[in-house]
VOBA-1610 file (N, C-alpha, C; in pm, whole numbers, padded with zeros to 5 digits, always signed):
BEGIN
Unk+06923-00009-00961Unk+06843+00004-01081Unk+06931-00036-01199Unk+06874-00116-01292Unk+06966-00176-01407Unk+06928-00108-01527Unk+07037-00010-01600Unk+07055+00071-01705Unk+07111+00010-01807Unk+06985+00003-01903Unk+07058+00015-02049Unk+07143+00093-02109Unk+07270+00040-02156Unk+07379+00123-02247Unk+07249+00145-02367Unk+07279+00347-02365Unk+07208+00439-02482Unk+07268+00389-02593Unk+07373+00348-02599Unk+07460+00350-02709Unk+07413+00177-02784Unk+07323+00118-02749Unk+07278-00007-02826Unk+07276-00033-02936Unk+07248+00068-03006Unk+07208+00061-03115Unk+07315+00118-03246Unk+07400+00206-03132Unk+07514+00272-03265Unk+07572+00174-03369Unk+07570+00033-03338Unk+07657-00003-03433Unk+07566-00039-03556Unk+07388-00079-03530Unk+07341-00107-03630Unk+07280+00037-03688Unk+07301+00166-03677Unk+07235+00267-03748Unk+07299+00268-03871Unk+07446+00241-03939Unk+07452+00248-04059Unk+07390+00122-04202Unk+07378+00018-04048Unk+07265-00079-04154Unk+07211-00025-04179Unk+07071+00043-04074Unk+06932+00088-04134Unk+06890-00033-03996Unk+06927-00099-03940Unk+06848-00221-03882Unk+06753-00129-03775Unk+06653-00184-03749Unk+06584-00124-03631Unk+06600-00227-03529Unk+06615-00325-03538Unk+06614-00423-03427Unk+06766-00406-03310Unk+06678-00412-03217Unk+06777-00415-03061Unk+06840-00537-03067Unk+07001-00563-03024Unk+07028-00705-03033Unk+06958-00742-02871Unk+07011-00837-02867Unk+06974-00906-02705Unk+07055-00865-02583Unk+06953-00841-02508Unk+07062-00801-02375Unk+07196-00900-02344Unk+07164-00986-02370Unk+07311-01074-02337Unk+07414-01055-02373Unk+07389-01000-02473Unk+07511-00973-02590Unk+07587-00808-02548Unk+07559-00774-02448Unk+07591-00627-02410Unk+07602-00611-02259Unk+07696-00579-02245Unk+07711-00577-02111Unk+07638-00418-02015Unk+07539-00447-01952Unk+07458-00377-01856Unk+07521-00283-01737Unk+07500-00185-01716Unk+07532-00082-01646Unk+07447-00026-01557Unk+07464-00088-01424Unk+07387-00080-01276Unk+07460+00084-01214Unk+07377+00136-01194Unk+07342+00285-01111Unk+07255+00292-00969Unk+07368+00310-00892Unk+07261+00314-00771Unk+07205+00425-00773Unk+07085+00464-00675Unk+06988+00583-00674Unk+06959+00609-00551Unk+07029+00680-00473Unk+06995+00744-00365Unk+06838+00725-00266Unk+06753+00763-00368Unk+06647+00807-00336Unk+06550+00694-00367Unk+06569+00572-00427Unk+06511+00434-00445Unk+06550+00333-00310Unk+06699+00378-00272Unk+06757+00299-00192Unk+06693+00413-00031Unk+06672+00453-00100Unk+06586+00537+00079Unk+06456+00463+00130Unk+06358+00510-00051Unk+06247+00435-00033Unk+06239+00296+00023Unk+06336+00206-00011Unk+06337+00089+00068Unk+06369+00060+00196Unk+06405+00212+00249Unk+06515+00181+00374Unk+06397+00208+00465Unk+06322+00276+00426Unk+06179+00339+00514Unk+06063+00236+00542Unk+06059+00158+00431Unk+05969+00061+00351Unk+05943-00015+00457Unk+05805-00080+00522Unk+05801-00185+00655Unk+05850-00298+00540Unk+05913-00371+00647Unk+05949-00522+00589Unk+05831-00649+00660Unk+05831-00733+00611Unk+05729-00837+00649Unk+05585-00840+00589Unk+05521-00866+00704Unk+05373-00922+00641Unk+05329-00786+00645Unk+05157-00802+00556Unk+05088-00666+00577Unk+05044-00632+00697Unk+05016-00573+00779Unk+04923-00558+00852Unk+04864-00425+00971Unk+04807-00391+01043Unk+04794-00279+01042Unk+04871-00261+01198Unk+04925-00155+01214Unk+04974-00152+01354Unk+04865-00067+01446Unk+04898-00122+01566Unk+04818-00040+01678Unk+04888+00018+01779Unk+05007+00036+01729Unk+05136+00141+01814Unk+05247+00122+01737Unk+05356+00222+01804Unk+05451+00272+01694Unk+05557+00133+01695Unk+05560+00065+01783Unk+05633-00018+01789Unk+05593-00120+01678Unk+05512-00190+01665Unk+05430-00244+01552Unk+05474-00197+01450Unk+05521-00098+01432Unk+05524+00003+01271Unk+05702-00037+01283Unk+05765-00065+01348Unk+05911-00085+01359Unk+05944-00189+01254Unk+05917-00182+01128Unk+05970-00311+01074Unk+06057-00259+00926Unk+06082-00140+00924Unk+06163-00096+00833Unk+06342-00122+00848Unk+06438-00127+00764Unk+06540-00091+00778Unk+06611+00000+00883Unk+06558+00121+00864Unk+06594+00218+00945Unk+06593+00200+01084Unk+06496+00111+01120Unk+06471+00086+01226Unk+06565-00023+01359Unk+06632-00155+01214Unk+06686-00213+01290Unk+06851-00198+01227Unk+06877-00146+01165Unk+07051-00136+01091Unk+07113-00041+01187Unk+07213-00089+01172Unk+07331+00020+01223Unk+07299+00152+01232Unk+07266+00242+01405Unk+07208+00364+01374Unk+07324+00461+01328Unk+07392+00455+01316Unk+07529+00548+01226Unk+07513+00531+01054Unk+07455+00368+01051Unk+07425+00404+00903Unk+07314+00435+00840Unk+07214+00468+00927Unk+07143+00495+00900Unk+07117+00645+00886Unk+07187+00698+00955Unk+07225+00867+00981Unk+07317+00871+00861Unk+07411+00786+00810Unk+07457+00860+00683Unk+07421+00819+00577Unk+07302+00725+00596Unk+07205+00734+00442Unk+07078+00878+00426Unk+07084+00880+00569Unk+06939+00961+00567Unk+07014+01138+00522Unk+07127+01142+00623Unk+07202+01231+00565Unk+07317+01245+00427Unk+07294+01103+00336Unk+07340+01155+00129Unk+07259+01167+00084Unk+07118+01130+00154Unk+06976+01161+00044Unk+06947+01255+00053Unk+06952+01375+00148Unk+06936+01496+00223Unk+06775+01510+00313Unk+06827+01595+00414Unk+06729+01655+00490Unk+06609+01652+00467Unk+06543+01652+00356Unk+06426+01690+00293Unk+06375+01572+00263Unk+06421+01452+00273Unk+06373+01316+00265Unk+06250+01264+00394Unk+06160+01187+00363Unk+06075+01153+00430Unk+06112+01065+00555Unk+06079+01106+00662Unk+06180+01024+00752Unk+06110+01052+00893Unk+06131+00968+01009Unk+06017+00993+01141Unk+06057+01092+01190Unk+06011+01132+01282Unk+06040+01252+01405Unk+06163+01237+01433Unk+06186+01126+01511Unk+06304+01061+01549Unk+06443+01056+01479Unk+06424+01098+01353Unk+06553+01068+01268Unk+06623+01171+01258Unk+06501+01303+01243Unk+06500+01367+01222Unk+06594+01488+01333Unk+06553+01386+01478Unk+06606+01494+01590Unk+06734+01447+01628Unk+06748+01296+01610Unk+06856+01248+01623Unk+06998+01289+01478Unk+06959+01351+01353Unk+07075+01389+01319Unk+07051+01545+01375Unk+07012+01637+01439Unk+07008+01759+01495Unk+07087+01737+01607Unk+07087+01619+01669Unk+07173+01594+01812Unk+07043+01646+01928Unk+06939+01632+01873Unk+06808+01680+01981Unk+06807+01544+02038Unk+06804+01444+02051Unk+06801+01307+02086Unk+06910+01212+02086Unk+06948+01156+02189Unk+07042+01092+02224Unk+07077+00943+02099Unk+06924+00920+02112Unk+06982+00779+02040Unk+06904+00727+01990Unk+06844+00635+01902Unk+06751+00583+01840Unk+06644+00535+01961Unk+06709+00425+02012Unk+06672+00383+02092Unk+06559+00459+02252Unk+06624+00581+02248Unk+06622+00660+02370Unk+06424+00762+02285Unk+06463+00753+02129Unk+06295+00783+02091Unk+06247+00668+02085Unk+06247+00567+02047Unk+06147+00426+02060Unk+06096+00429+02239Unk+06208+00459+02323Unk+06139+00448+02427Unk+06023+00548+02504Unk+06037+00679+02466Unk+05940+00810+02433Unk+05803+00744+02334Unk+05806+00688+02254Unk+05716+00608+02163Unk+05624+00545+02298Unk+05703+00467+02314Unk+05687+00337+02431Unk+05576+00416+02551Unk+05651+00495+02588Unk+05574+00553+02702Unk+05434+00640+02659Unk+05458+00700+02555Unk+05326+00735+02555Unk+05204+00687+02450Unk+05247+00537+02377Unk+05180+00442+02419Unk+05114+00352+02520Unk+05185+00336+02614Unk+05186+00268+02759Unk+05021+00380+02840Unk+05081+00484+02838Unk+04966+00581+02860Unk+04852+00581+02798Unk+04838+00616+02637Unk+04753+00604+02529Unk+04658+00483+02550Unk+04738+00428+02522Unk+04713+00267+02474Unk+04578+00239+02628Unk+04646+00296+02720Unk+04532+00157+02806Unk+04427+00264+02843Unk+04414+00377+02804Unk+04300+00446+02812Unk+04179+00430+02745Unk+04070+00450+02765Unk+03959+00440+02668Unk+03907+00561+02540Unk+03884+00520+02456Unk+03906+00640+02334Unk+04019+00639+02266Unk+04125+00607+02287Unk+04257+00646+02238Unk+04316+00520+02102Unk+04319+00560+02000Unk+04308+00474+01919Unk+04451+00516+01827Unk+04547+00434+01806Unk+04678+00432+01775Unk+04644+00477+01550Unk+04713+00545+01526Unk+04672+00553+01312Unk+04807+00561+01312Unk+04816+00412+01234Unk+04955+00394+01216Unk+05012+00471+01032Unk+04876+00498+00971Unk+04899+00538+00829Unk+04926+00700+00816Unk+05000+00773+00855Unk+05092+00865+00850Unk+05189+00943+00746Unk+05218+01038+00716Unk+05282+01071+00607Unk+05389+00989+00548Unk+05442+00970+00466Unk+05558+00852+00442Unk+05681+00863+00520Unk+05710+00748+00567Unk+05871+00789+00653Unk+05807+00806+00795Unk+05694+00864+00837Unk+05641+00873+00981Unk+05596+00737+01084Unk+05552+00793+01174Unk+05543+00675+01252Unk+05384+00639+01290Unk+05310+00769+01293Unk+05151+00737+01331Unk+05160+00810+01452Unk+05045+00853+01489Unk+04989+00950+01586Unk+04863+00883+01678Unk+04815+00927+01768Unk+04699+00926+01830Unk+04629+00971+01816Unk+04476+00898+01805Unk+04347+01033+01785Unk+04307+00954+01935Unk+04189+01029+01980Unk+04122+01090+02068Unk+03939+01060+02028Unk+03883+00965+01978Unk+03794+00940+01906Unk+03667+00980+01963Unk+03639+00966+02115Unk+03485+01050+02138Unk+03505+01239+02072Unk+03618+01274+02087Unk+03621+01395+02021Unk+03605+01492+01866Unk+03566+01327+01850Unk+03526+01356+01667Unk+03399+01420+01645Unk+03322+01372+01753Unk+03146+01426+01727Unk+03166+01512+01849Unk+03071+01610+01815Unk+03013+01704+01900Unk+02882+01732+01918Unk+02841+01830+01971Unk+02719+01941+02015Unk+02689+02004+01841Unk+02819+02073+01755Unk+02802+02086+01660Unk+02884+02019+01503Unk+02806+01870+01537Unk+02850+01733+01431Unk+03017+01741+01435Unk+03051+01672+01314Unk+03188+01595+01339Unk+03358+01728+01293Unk+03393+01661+01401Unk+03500+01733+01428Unk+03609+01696+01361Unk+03779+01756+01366Unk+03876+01683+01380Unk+03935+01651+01504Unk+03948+01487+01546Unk+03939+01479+01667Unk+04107+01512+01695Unk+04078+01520+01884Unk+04204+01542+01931Unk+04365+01460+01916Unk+04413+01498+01843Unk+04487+01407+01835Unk+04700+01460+01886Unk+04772+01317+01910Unk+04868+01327+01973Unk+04983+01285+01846Unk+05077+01347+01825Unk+05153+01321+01749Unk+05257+01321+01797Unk+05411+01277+01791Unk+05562+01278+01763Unk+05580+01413+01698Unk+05710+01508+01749Unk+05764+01615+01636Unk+05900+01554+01693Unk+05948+01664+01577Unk+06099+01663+01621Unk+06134+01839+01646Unk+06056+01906+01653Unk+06040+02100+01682Unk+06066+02120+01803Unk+06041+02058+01848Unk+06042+02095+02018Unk+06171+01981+02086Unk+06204+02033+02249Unk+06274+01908+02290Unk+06169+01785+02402Unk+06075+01860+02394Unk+05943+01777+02435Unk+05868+01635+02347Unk+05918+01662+02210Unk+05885+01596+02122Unk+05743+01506+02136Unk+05663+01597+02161Unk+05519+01487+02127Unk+05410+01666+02120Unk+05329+01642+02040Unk+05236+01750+02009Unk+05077+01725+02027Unk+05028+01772+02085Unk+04888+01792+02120Unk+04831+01814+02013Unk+04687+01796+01949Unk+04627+01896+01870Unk+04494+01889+01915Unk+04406+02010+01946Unk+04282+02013+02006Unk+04210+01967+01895Unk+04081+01903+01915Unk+04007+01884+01858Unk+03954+01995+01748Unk+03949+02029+01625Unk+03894+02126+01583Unk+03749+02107+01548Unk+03672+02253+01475Unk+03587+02223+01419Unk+03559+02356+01328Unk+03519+02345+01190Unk+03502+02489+01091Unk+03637+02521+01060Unk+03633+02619+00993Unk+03736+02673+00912Unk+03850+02733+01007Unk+03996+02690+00943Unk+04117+02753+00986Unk+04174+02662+01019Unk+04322+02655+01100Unk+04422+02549+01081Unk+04403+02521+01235Unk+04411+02382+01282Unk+04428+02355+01395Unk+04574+02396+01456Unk+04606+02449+01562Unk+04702+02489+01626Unk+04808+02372+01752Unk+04882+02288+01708Unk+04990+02252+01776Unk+05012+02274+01928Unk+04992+02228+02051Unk+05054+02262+02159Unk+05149+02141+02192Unk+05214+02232+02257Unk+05370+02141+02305Unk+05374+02095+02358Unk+05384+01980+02417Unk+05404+01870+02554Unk+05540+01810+02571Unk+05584+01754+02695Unk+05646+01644+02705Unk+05533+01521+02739Unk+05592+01402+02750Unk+05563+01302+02833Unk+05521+01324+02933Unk+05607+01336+03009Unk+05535+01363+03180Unk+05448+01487+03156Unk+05413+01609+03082Unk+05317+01702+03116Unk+05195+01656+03043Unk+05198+01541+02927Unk+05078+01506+02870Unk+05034+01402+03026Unk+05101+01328+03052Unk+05016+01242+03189Unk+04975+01295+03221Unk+05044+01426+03307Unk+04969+01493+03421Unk+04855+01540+03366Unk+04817+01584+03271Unk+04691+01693+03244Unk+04578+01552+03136Unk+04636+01420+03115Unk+04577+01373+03047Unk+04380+01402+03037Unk+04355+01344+03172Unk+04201+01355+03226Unk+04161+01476+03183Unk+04238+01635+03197Unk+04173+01711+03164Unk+04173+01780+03041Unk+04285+01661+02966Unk+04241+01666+02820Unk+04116+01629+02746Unk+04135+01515+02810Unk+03972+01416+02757Unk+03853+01482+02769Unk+03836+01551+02903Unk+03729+01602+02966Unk+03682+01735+02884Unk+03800+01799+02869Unk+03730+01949+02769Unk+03728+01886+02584Unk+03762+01783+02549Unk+03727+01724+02430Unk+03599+01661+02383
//
């Protein structure tokens, strides 16, 4: 970010002048910003377009730089910065390696993906990656629901979260999965949705 010297103007206040001289004439004072240089690091790079799995959504910084430097940008901006599941578990030491969650991504896409109903929302809180909904589970017996949907955490060492379909008042409730226990029970997810 490029900062104007406050001090511009000290030399003409005993004129009376109000006029700013020209930037040229003053030499400029660049400040980096933590938290600008994050926003970009998160930021997809390339064309617009919409993804239909998490891999698709891979076009940020974070994604392809040095994963050490990316762990010590994510860790000077602090903890509380917007950032995926994945980043999140990997500076906890819950996850081996960047790489080792893209492939957790992978798989339960691979699953998701070739089922019927299962529809990838890549537009997610900032810094996230996108979740799964579950789309015949939106309508019901009693009208439209929140459908079932599959998300990424970094809370658990299972790291992927269920959420039942809701409907009416109160908070939908989180269940825990791995990978292999969402396969196994997939069908009789669908089926009570």
């Amino acid at each position: 970010m490029t900062v104007l010297d406050p001090d511009l103007n000290a030399d003409h206040s005993a004129t009376g002048s109000k006029k700013l001289p020209r930037q040229r004439d003053h030499a400029l004072r660049v400040e980096p910003m933590l938290a600008l240089e994050w926003s970009h690091a998160i930021e997809a790079a390339g064309g617009v377009g919409v993804a239909d799995s998490p891999a698709q959504s891979r076009r940020a910084w974070i994604h392809k730089a040095d994963e050490q430097q990316v762990l010590a940008l994510f860790r000077a901006v602090g903890k509380d910065a917007p950032a995926p599941w994945w980043l999140r578990a990997l500076d906890r030491g819950k996850i081996a390696s960047r790489a080792a969650a893209f492939a957790l991504e992978d798989e339960i896409t691979r699953l998701l993906g070739s089922r019927p109903g299962w529809v990838f929302v890549p537009w997610a809180t900032e810094g996230e990656v996108g979740y799964w909904e579950f789309v015949p589970s939106e309508s019901g017996v009693y009208g439209p629901a929140e459908p079932t949907t599959v998300q990424f955490t970094d809370r658990h060492p299972g790291f992927v979260d269920l959420i039942p379909a809701h409907r009416g008042p109160g908070q939908r409730q989180a269940i825990e999965f791995t990978p292999a226990e969402l396969r196994e029970q997939i069908e009789d997810l669908e089926n009570i949705a």
